[in-house]
C-alpha positions in Angstrom: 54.3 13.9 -61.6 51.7 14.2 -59.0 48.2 12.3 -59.0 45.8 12.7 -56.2 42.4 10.8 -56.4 40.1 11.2 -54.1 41.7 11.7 -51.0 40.0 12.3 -47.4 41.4 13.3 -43.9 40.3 12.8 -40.7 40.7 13.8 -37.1 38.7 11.9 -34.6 35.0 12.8 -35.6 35.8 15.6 -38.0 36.5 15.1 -41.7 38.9 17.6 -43.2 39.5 17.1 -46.7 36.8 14.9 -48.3 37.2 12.9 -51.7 39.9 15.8 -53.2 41.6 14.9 -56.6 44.4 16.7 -58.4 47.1 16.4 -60.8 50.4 18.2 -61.5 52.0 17.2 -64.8 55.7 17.3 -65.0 57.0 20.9 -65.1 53.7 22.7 -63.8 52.7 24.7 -61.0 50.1 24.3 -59.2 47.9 26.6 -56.9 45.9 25.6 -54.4 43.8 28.3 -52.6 40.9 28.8 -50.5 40.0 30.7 -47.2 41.4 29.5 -43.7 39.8 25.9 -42.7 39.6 24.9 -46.2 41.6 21.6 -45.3 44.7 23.1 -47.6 47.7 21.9 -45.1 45.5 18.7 -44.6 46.2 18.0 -48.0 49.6 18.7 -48.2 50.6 16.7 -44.9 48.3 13.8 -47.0 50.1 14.1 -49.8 53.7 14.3 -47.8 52.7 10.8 -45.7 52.1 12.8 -42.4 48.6 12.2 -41.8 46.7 9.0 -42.0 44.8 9.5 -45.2 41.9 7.5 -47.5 42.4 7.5 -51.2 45.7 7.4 -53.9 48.4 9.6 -54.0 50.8 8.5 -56.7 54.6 10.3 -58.1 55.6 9.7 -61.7 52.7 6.8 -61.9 54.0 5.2 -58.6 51.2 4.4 -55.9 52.8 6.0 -52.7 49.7 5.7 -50.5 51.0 3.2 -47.9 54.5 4.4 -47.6 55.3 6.4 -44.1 57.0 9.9 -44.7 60.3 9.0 -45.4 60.0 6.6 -48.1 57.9 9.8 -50.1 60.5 12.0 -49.5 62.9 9.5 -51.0 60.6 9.2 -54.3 61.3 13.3 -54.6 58.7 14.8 -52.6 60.2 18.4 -50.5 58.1 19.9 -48.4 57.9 23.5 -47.1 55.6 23.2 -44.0 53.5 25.9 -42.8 55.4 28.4 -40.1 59.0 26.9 -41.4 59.2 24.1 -38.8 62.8 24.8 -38.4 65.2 23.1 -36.0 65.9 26.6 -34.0 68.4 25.3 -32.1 71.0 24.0 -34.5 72.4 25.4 -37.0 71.9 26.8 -40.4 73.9 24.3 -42.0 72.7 21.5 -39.4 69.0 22.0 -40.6 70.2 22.0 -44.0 72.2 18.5 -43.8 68.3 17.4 -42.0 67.3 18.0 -45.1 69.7 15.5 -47.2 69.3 13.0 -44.5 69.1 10.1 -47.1 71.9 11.0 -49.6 75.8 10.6 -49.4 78.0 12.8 -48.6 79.5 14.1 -52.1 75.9 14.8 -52.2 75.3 16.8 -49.7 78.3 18.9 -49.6 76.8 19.3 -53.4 73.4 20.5 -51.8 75.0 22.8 -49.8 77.1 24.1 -52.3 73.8 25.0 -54.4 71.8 26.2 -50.8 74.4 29.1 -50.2 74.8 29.6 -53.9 70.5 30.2 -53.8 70.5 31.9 -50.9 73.8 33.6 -50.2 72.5 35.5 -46.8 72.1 31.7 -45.4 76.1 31.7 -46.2 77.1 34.3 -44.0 74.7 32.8 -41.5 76.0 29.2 -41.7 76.9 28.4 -38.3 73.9 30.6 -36.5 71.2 29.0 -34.7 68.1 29.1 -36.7 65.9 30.5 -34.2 68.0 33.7 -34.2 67.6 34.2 -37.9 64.9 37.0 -39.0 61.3 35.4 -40.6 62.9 36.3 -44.2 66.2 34.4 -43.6 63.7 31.5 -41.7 61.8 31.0 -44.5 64.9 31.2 -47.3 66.0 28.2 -45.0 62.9 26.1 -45.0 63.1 26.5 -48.7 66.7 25.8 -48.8 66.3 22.7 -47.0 63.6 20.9 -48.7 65.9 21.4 -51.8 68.5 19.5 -50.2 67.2 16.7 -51.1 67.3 17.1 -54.9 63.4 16.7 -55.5 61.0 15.9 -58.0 57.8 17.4 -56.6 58.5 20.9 -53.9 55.3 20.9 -51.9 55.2 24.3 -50.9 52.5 25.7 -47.9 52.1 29.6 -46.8 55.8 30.4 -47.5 54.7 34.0 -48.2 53.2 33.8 -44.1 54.6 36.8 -42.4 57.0 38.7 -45.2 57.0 41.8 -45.8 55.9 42.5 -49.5 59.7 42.5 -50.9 61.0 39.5 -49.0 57.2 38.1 -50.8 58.8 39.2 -54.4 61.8 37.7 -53.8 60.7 33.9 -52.7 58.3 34.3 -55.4 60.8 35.2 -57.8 62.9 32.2 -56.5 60.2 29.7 -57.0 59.5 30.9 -60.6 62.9 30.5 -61.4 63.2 26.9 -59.9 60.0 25.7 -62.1 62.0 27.4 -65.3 64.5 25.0 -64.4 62.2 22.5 -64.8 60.8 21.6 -61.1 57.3 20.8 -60.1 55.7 23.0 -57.6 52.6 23.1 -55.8 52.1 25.8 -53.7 49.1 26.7 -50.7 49.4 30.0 -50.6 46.7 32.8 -48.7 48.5 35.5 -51.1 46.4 34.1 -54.0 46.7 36.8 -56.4 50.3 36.7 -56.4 50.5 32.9 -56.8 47.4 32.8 -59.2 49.6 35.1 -61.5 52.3 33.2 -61.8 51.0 29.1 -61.7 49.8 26.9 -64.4 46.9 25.3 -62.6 45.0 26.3 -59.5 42.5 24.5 -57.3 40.0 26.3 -55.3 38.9 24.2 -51.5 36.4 25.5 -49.2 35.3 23.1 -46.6 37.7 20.2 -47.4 36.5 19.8 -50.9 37.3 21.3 -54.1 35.1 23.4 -55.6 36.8 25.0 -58.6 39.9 24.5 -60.2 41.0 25.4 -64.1 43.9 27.5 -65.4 45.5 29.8 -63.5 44.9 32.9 -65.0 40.8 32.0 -65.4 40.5 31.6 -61.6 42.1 34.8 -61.0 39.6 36.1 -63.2 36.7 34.3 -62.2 34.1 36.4 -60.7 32.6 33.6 -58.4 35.9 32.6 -57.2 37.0 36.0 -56.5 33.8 36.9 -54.6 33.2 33.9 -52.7 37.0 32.2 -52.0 39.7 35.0 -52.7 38.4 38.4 -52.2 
């Protein structure tokens, strides 16, 4: 689903992710973890056409490297940014239709259908603005609307980032049961031991390389990897 060779970021002078590769075969879910400044979201804004980048980034064996933003999201890339990015001045439903910006309109009254039926709070909330809504109900909507869009591949970055420990069980439990339904996630997450327990794959970056990566339930267990990376 997703191939990532050898991929490098840059600001100015500094480099932030330097020659990372990955994969995430159809179905899978991938974790990648690391401490802060480990060029995690550099990756992801890479891989989502939102930084210039170096390298190939291909979906389902198409080479997506020069296409801007909206062309990946159109080849069934969602993205769940880091701190929700939400419009907070429209709507619920008005960041959700953001979100299905490229489909037709049976479509997305079909999205929204299936948002509400997910999330049912964000029904009652439907025509509040979305700054108003607590981080929980935020963060069920940045979900919400990166589904929208019916995709492939949900890029997923620090959605646990400021929930309280049940409202962290409950998007976790809604991711698990999106990738039995056959969806492809990878997921930057700081709460490694929760995503570690429940992925496929995992990748370990520290200073905008990888340094690890194996199954899922190995890194967890990994003594160097807990010591030096996770804690």
């Amino acid at each position: 689903m997703l191939d990532v060779r050898n991929v490098a970021v840059r600001y100015g002078q500094a480099l932030a992710v330097r020659g990372v590769s990955l994969r995430a075969e159809t179905g899978s879910w991938i974790a990648i973890v690391g401490p802060n400044g480990a060029g995690k979201t550099s990756l992801a804004r890479a891989i989502c056409g939102l930084v210039p980048h170096q390298g190939t980034i291909a979906i389902a064996g198409e080479d997506i490297s020069k296409l801007p933003a909206w062309e990946r999201q159109r080849r069934g890339i969602g993205y769940v940014p880091e701190g929700r990015q939400l419009f907070g001045a429209m709507s619920v439903e008005e960041n959700l239709r953001v979100g299905a910006f490229s489909r037709a309109g049976a479509e997305v009254r079909r999205g929204l259908d299936e948002a509400f039926a997910l999330f049912p709070r964000l029904a009652e909330r439907r025509m509040q603005a979305a700054a108003t809504l607590s981080g929980g109900e935020q963060q069920m909507l940045a979900l919400a609307r990166a589904l929208m869009d019916r995709p492939n591949l949900l890029l997923v970055d620090e959605i646990s980032w400021g929930l309280m420990p049940l409202l962290v069980a409950q998007v976790f439990e809604r991711l698990a049961a999106l990738n039995a339904d056959g969806l492809t996630i990878v997921q930057i997450e700081q709460n490694a031991h929760e995503v570690l327990r429940r992925a496929t794959h995992a990748y370990v970056m520290a200073a905008g390389v990888c340094v690890f990566d194996g199954p899922a339930k190995s890194v967890a267990r990994d003594p160097r990897v807990l010591e030096s990376y996770i804690g």
